[in-house]
C-alpha positions as CSV (number, residue, x, y, z in Angstrom):
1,X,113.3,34.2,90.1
2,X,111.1,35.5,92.6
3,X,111.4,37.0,96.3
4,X,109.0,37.7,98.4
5,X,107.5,39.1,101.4
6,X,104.8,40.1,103.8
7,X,104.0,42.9,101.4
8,X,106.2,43.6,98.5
9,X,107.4,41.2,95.5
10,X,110.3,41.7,93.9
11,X,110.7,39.1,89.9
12,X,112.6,40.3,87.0
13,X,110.6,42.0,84.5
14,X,109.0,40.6,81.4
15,X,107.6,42.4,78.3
16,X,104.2,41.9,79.7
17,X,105.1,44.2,82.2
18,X,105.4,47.2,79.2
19,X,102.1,49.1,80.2
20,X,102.4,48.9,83.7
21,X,106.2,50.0,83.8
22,X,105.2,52.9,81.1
23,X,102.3,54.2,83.2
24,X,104.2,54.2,86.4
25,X,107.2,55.9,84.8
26,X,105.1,58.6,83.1
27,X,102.7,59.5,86.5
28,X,106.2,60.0,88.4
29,X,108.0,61.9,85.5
30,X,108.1,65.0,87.5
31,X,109.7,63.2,90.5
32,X,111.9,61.0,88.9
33,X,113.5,63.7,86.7
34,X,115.0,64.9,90.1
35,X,117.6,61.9,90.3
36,X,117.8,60.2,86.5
37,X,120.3,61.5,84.1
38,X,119.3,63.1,81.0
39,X,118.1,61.8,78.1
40,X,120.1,62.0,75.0
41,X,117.6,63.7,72.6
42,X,118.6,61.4,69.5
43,X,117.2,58.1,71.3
44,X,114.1,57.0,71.1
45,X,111.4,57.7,73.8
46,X,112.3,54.5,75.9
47,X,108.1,55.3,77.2
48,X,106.6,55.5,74.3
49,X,108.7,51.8,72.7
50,X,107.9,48.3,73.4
51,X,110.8,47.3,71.4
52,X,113.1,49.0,73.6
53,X,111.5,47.7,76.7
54,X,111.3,43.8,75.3
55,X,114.9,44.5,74.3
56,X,115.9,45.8,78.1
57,X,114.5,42.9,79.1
58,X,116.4,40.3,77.6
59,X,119.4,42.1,78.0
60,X,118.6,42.4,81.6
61,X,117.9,38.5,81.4
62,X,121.1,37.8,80.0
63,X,122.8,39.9,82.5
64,X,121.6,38.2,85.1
65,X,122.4,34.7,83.7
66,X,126.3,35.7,83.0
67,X,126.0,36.8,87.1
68,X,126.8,40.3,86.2
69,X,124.0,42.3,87.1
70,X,120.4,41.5,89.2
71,X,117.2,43.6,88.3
72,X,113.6,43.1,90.0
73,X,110.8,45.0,89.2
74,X,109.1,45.9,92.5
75,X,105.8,44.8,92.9
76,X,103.2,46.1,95.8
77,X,100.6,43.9,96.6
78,X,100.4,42.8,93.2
79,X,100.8,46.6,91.5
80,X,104.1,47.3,90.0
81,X,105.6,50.5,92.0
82,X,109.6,50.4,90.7
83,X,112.3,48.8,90.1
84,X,115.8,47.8,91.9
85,X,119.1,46.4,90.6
86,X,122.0,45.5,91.7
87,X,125.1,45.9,87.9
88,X,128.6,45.8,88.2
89,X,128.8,42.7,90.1
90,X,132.5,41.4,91.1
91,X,132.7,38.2,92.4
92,X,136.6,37.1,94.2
93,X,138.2,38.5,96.9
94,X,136.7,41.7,96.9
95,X,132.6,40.9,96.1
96,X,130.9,44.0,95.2
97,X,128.2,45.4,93.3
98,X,126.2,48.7,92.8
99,X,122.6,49.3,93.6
100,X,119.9,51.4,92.1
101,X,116.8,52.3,92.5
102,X,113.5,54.3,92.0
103,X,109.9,53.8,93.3
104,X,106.7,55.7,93.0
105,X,107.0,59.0,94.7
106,X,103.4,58.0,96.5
107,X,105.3,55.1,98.1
């Protein structure tokens, strides 16, 4: 799936998407540090492995297929600059969802 506009992009992410998602989170580190929770020290560095990022991905993927979750990376004339995702999707009566976010602090 892909939405877009004027400017900005927004299409699930792929594992061909690894080096650009790494390098973005690691310049805004500093910034994004401010509003993420903390790590817990006996994961892996989510940065530093593709597995875990090929592995977000399809789960991601399969989230979105089941209807309980959306996630776009966000994409700036062409240059990856964050992602957004809308988890916890309830469909009925009362249809709601969260949303998340982050972007690079330079946006």
């Amino acid at each position: 799936m892909l939405l877009k506009g004027r400017r900005v992009e927004l299409r699930p992410l792929s594992p061909e998407d690894f080096e650009s998602w790494r390098d973005m989170r690691l310049s805004n580190f500093d910034w994004l540090v401010l509003w993420e929770p903390r790590q817990n020290l006996k994961k892996p560095d989510s940065l530093e492995d593709r597995y875990y990022f090929e592995s977000r991905c399809t789960n991601r993927e399969r989230e979105m297929n089941l209807g309980s979750a959306w996630s776009f990376g966000i994409f700036l004339s062409a240059k990856f600059i964050g992602e957004i995702n809308i988890s916890n999707i309830t469909r009925g009566a009362f249809q709601s969802g969260h949303v998340g976010y982050w972007i690079d602090e330079n946006c």
